[in-house]
C-alpha positions as CSV (number, residue, x, y, z in Angstrom):
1,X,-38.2,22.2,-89.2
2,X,-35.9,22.7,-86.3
3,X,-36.2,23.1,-82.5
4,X,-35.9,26.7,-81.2
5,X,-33.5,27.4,-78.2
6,X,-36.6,27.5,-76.0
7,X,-37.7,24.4,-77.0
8,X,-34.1,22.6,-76.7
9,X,-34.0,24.2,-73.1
10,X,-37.3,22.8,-71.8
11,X,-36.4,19.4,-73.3
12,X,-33.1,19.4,-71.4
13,X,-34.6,20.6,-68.3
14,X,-37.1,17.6,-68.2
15,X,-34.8,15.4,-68.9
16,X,-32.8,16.6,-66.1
17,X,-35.8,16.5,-63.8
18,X,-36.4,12.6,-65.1
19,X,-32.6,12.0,-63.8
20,X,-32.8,12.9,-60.9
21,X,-36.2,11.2,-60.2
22,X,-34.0,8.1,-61.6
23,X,-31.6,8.7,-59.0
24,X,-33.6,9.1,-56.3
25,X,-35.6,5.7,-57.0
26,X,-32.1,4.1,-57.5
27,X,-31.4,5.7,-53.9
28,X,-34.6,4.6,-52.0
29,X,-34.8,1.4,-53.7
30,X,-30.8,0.8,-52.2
31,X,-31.4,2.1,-48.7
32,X,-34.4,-0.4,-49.0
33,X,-32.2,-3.5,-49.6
34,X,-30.3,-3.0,-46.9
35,X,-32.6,-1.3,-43.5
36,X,-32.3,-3.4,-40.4
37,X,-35.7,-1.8,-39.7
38,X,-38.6,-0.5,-41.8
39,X,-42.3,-0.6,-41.4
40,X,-43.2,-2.9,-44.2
41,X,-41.1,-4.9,-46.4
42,X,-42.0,-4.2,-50.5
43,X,-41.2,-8.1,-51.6
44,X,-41.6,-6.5,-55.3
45,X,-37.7,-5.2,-54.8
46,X,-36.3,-8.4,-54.5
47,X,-34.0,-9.9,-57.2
48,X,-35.3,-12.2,-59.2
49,X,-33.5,-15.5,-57.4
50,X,-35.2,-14.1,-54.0
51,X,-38.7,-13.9,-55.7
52,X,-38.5,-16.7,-57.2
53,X,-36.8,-18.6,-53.5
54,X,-39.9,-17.2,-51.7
55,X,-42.7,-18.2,-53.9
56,X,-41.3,-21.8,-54.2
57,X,-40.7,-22.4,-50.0
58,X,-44.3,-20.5,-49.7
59,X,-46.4,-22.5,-51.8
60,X,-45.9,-26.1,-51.1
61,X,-48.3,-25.9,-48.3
62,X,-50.7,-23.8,-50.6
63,X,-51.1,-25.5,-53.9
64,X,-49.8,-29.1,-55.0
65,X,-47.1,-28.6,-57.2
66,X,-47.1,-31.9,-58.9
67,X,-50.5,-30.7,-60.8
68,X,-50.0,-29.7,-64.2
69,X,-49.8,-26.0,-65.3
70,X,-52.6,-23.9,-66.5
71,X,-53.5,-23.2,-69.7
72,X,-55.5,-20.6,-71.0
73,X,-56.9,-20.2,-67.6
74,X,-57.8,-23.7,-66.4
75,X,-56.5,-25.9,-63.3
76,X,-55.1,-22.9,-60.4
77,X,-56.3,-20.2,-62.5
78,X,-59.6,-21.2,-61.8
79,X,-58.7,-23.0,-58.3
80,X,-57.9,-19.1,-57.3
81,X,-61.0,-18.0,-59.2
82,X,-63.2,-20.2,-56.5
83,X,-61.1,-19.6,-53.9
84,X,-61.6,-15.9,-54.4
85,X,-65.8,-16.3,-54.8
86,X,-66.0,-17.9,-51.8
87,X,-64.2,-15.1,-50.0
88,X,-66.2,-12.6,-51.4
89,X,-69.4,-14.6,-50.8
90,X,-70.4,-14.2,-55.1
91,X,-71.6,-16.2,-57.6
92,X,-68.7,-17.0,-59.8
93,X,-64.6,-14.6,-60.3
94,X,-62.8,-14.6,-63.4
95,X,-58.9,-13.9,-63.3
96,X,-57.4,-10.9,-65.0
97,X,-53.7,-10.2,-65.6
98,X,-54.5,-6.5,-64.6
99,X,-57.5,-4.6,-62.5
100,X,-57.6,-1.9,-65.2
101,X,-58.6,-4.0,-67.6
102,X,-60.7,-6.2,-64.7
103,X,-62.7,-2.4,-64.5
104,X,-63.4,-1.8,-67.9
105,X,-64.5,-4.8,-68.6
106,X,-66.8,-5.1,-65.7
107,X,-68.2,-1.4,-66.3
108,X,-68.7,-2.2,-70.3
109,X,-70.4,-5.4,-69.3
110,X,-72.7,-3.1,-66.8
111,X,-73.2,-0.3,-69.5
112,X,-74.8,-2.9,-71.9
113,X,-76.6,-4.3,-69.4
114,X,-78.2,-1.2,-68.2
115,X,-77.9,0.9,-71.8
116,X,-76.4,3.9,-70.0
117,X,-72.1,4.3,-70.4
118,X,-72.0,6.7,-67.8
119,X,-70.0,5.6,-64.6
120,X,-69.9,8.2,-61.7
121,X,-67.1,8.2,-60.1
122,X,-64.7,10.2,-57.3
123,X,-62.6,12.7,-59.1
124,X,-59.9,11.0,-57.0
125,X,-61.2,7.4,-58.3
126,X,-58.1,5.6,-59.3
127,X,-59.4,5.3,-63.5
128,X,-59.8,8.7,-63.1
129,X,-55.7,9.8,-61.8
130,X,-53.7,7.0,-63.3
131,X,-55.2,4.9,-66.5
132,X,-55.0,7.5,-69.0
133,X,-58.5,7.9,-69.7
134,X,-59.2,4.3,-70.6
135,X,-62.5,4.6,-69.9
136,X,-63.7,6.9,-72.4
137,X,-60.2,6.2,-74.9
138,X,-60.9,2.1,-74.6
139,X,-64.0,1.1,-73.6
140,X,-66.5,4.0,-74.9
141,X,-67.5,4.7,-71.3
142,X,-68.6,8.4,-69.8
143,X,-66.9,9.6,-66.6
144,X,-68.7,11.7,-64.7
145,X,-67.6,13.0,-61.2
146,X,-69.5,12.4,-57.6
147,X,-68.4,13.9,-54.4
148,X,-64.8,15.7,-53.7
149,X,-62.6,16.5,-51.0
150,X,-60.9,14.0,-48.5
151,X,-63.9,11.5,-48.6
152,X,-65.6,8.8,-50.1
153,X,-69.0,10.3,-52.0
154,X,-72.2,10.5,-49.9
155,X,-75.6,9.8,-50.4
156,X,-77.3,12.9,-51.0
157,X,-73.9,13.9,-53.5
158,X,-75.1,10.9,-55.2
159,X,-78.9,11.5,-55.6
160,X,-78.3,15.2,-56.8
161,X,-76.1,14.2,-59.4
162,X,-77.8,16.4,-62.0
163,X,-77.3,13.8,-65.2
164,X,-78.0,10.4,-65.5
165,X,-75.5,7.1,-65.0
166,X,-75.4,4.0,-65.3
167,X,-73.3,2.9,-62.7
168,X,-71.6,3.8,-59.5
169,X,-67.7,2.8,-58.9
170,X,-66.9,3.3,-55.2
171,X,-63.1,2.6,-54.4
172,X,-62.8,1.2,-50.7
173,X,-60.1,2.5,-49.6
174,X,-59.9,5.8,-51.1
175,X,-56.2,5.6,-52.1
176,X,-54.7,9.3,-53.4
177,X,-57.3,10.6,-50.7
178,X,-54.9,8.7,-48.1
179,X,-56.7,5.1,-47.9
180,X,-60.3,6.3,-46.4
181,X,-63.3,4.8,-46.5
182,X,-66.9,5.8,-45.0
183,X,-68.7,4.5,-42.0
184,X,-70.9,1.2,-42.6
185,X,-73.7,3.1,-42.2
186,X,-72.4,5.7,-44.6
187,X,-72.0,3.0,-47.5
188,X,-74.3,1.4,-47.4
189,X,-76.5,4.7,-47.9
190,X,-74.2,5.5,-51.0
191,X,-75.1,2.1,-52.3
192,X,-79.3,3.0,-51.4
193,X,-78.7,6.2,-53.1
194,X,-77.3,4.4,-56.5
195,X,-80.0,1.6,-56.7
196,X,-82.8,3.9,-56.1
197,X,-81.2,5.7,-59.2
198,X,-81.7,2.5,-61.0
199,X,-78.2,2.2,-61.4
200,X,-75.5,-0.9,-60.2
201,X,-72.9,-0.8,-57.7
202,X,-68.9,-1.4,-58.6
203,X,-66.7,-1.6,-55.7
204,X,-62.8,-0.9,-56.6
205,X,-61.8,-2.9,-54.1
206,X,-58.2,-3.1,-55.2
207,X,-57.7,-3.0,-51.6
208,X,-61.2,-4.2,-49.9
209,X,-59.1,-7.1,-48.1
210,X,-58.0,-4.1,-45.5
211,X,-61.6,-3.5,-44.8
212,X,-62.4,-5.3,-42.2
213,X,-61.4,-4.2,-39.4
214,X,-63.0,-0.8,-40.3
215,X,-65.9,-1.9,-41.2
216,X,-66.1,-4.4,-38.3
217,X,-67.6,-7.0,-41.0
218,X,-66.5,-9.8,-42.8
219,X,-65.4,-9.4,-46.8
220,X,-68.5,-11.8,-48.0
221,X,-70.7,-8.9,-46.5
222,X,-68.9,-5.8,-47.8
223,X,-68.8,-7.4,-51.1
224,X,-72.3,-8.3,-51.0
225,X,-73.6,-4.5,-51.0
226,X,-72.1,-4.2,-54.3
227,X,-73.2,-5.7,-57.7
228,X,-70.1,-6.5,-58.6
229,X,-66.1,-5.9,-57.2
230,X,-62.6,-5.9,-58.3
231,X,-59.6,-7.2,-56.1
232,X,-55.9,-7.1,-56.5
233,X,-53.3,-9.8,-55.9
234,X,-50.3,-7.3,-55.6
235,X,-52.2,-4.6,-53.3
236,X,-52.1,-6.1,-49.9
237,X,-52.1,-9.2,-51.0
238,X,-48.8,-8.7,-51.7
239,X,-48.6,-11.7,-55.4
240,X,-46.9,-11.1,-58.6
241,X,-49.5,-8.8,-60.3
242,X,-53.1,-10.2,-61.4
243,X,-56.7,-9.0,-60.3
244,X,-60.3,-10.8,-60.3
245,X,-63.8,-9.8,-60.4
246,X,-66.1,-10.9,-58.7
247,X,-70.3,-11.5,-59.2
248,X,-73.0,-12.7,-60.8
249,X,-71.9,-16.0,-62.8
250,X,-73.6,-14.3,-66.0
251,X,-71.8,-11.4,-65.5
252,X,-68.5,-12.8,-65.0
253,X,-69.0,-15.4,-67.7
254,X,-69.7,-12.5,-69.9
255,X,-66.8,-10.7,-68.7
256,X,-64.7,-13.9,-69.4
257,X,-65.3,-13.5,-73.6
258,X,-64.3,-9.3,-73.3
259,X,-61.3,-10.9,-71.0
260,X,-60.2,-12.5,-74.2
261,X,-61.1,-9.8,-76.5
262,X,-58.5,-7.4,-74.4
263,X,-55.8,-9.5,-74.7
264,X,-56.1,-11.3,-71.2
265,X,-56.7,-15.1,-72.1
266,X,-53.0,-15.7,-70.8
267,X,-51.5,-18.7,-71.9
268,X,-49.8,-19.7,-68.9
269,X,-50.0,-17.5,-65.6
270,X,-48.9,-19.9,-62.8
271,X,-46.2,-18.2,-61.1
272,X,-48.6,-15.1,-60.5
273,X,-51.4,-17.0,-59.8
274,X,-49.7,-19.1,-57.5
275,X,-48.6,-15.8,-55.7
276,X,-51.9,-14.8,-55.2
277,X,-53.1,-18.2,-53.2
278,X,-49.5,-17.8,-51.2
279,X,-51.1,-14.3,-50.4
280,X,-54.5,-15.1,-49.6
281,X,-53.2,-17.8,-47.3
282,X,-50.8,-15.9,-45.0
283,X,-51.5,-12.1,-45.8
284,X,-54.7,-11.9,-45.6
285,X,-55.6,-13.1,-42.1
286,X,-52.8,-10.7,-41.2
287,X,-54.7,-7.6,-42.1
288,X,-56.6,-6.4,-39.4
289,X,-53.2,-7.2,-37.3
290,X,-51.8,-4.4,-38.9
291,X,-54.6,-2.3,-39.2
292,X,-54.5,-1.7,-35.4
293,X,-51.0,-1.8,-35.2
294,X,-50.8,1.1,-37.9
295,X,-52.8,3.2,-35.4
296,X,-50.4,2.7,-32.9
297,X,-47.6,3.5,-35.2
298,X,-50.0,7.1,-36.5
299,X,-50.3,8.2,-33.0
300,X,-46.8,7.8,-32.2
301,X,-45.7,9.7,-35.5
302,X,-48.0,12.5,-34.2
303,X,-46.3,12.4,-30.9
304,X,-43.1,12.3,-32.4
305,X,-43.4,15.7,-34.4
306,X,-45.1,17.6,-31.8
307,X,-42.0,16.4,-29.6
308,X,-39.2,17.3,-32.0
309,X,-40.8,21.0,-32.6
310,X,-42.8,20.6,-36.1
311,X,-46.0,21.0,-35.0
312,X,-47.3,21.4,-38.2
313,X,-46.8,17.8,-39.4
314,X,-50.2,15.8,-40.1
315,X,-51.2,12.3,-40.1
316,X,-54.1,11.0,-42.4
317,X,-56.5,10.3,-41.8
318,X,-55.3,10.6,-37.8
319,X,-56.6,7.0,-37.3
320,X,-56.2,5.3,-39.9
321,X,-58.8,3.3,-41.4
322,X,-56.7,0.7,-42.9
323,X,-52.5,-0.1,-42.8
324,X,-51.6,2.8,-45.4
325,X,-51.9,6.0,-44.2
326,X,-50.6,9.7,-45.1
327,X,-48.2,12.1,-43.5
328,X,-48.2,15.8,-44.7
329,X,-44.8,18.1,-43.6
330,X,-44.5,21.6,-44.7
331,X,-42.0,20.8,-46.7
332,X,-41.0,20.7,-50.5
333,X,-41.0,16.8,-51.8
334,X,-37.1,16.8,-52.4
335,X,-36.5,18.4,-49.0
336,X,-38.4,15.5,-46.9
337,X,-36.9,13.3,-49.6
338,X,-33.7,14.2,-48.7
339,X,-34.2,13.5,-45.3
340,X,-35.8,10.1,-45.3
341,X,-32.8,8.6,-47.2
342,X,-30.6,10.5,-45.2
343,X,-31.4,8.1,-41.9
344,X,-32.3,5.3,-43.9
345,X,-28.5,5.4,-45.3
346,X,-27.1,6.6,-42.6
347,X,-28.9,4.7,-39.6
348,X,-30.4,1.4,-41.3
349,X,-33.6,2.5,-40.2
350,X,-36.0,3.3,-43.1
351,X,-39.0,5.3,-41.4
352,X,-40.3,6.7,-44.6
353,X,-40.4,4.3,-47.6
354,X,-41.9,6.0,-50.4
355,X,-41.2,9.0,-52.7
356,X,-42.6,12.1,-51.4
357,X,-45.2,14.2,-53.6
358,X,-46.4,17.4,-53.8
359,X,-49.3,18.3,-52.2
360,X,-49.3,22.9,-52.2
361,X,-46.7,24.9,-52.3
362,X,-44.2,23.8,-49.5
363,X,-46.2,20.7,-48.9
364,X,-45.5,16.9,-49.2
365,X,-46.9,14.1,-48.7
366,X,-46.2,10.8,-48.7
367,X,-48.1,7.2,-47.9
368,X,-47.0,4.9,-45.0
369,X,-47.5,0.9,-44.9
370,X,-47.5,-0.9,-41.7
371,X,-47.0,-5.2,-42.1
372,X,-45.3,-7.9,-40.6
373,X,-42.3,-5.7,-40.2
374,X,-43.8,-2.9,-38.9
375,X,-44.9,-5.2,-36.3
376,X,-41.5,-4.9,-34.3
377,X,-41.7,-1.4,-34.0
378,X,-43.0,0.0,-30.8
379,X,-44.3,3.4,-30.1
380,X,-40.9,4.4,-28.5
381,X,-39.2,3.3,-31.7
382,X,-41.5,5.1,-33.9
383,X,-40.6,8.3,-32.0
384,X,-36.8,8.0,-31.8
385,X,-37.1,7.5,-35.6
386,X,-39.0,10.7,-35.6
387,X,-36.4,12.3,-34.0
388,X,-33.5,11.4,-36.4
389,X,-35.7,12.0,-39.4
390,X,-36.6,15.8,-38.0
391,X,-32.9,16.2,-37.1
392,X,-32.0,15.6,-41.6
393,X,-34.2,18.0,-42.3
394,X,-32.7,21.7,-43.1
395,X,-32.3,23.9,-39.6
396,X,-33.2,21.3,-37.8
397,X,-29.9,19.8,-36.5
């Protein structure tokens, strides 16, 4: 049986369209490397030789290196497992070469606890967007959706839910929604509304170490309204890759044997591990830091547009409520694209980082970080570098 001419086009088209999505990572990735200035610095583009430089200056003062290495999850593995407990104010954490899998297995652990597969989620909730329906494809669990829009789900979304579930996944921040999360107040009705459902609490808190300075609480007591969480070592954190979850020491020793059952007894995991404590050491502390400085940076960017003539252009949320944040342009994704690299290559001064998506017809989108780098930038700088981005984009000049 052979391909029709239809089908033979369409093939080559997407192929083209891969290309160039090749060629612009290649680009971004380049102009990257070599900024003068940027907002936040991704360590994950390093070479291998600066990686590997970094983590070895980093963790002397962090973990003796003249310990043996783990194996099978023993020694730093389960130093970091501690360390991580005690920062989230639980029982016991088990380490997990990925948070996807960290999810399931917490949610199938939940499931059988409780007898009910269902998990109600935000349509936006990561497992719902990016893992390929893993739930339901994996782990035999029922997604159901809670809430919509812009916004974490609320209590009275939650208590009309017209079926059943068994637990409730909240993800704190709100990533693809642009990194939001409620009021105190409003989560911890959310988490009221679950338990008087008779179901548990998961927090995705791939990103829950941004949370503080929202919340205006410490981690030990935003983890502690849920009955279990998830947290990344990449995701703010800024390690090699890994998760952990975190709760009650007969949950997580239970999670422990499905760990192993899903392919994540590890033999050795040192180097990421060890990335993690480097991270939890000096990012960490650093986090509210740039939490208020990203609202310094939001308001300038807002500022900046309105001064340059494109009104239109949104921040969100307008504060933001951790150091990622969203800007909107009523522009198509290659257009802004365009732009960003344009100044980035042409100036050294990398304003906007990441790839540009969709978001409507003649929208985009795209997500700002503000760390130690963005640190340096005032709100003057933040504006002039509003300016020569507006002045790439078409008619503008």
């Amino acid at each position: 049986m052979t391909d029709t001419a239809e089908q033979r086009t369409g093939q080559d088209g997407q192929d083209t369209e891969q290309a160039a999505r090749k060629r612009l990572r290649e680009r971004r990735l380049a102009a990257h490397r070599q900024a003068r200035r940027r907002l936040s610095r991704a360590g994950w583009a390093g070479t291998l030789r600066e990686r590997l430089t970094e983590l070895t200056e980093a963790a002397d003062g962090v973990y003796d290196l003249d310990e043996p290495a783990d194996v099978y999850g023993d020694r730093i593995v389960a130093a970091l497992e501690e360390r991580v407990a005690a920062l989230l104010g639980a029982e016991a954490a088990a380490f997990f070469p990925t948070g996807t899998m960290a999810q399931q297995v917490a949610l199938r652990c939940w499931a059988a606890r409780t007898g009910d597969p269902t998990v109600a989620l935000h349509p936006m909730a990561h497992p719902e967007v990016h893992e390929r329906q893993a739930f339901s494809q994996v782990s035999g669990l029922r997604p159901v959706r809670v809430g919509g829009g812009h916004r974490l789900p609320t209590a009275a979304e939650i208590r009309d839910l017209e079926e059943p579930f068994g637990a409730l996944m909240l993800e704190l921040p709100l990533r693809d929604a642009g990194f939001v999360l409620p009021t105190w107040e409003e989560l911890t009705e959310a988490v009221e509304a679950a338990r008087e459902r008779d179901a548990v609490v998961h927090f995705d808190g791939a990103r829950l170490w941004e949370c503080t300075e929202h919340f205006g609480r410490p981690l030990a007591e935003i983890a502690g309204l849920a009955d279990s969480v998830y947290v990344s070592f990449y995701k703010s954190v800024g390690g090699f890759g890994g998760a952990a979850l975190a709760g009650p020491r007969t949950l997580v020793e239970e999670a422990k044997t499905w760990r192993h059952r899903y392919g994540g007894m590890v033999f050795q995991q040192f180097p990421t591990v060890l990335s993690a404590l480097v991270g939890l050491e000096r990012e960490v502390p650093r986090l509210p830091e740039y939490v208020r400085h990203a609202r310094v940076v939001a308001a300038a960017l807002r500022e900046g547009f309105a001064a340059a003539g494109l009104p239109w252009a949104r921040v969100h949320p307008e504060e933001p409520h951790t150091h990622q944040f969203q800007v909107w342009l009523p522009y198509e994704p290659e257009v802004a694209a365009e732009a960003a690299l344009r100044q980035a290559e042409d100036t050294s001064v990398m304003l906007f980082a990441n790839a540009w998506d969709a978001g409507g017809p003649g929208l985009a989108f795209t997500e700002v970080g503000v760390e130690a780098a963005g640190l340096e930038w005032t709100a003057d700088d933040v504006r002039a570098a509003v300016r020569g981005f507006v002045d790439r984009l078409p008619g503008r000049a």
